[in-house]
Residue, then its C-alpha position, 0 to 999 in steps of 0.5 A: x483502468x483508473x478514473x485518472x486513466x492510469x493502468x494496474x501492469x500485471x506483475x502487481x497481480x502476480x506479486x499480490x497473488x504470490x503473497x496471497x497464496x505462497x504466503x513467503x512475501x509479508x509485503x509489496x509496495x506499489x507505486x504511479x511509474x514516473x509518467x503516471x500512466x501505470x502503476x507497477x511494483x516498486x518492491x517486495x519483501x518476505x521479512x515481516x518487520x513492519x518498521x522496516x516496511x514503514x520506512x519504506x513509506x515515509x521515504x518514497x518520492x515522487x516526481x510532480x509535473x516537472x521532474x522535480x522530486x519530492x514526498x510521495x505517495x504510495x500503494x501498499x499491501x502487508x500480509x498482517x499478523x497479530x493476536x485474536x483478542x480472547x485468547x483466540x489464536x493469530x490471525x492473518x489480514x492482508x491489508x491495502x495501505x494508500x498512503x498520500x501524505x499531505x506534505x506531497x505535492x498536489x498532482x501527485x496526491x491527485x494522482x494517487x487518490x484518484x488510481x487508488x480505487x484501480x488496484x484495490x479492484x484488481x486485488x482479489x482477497x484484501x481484508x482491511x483498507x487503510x487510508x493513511x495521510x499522516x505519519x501516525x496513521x502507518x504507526x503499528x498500533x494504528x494500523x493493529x485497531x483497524x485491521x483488528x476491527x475488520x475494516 
C-alpha cells in the first residue's frame, strides 16, 4: 500500500507479468480508480506504435474531489525497443512512465505522485523510470536518451 493509502488490484501485476514474459503486450496504462483507493489497469495493447501510446497519455482525464473532470495523470509501462549505439544490435527496456501534467488539477497530481512509488514496487523487472510533467517529456527521442542511458 501507497504512502497516500491507495492499493495496486492484481490485474496490474498480471498485466505487468504477461508483458514481461509473453512479450505479445508492448503497453499497459495504468491508472487511480475514480475513489483514489486503487490503482487498476486502464488499457493495454500489443501494437508498438509509440505515438499511439503517447496519445493515450496526453488525453486521460481524471476526475478532482468533485467530480469535475479534467487533465489526468497516469502510470505507464512500454516494453521499448530501440537500436544499441555501435552497431550492438536491438535492445529491449520496459520502461515505467509516471505522467503528471502540470496542467492537472491539484489533488490529482497529489495523488499520483504520492501512489507512484506503489506500483514501481509491485513491478518486478522495470529497467528504466521516466518522470514525465510535460508534453516534451513523453516525446519518443526524450524517452530514447533515457532509456538508451540506463535510467
Amino acid at each position: 500500500m501507497a504512502q497516500s493509502g491507495v492499493s495496486v488490484a492484481p490485474e496490474c501485476i498480471q498485466a505487468f507479468n504477461d508483458l514481461k514474459l509473453g512479450k505479445s503486450t508492448k503497453w499497459i496504462i495504468y491508472k487511480l480508480s475514480d475513489d483514489y483507493k486503487e490503482i487498476v489497469v486502464e488499457e493495454k495493447s500489443t501494437d508498438g506504435d509509440y505515438e499511439k501510446f503517447r496519445e493515450k497519455l496526453m488525453h486521460a482525464k481524471s476526475k478532482n474531489k468533485r467530480g469535475e473532470e479534467g487533465i489526468g495523470g497516469r502510470y505507464a509501462v512500454f516494453d521499448f525497443e530501440y537500436e544499441a549505439p555501435g552497431g550492438e544490435g536491438k535492445r529491449n527496456k520496459i520502461t515505467f512512465i509516471s505522467w503528471v501534467p502540470d496542467e492537472a488539477p491539484q489533488y490529482p497530481r497529489m495523488m499520483y505522485s504520492s501512489s507512484k512509488e506503489a506500483l514501481k514496487r509491485a513491478l518486478n523487472g522495470l529497467a528504466s523510470d521516466v518522470q514525465a510533467n510535460e508534453p516534451e517529456d513523453i516525446e519518443y527521442d526524450a524517452i530514447l536518451s533515457k532509456v538508451a542511458k540506463g535510467r
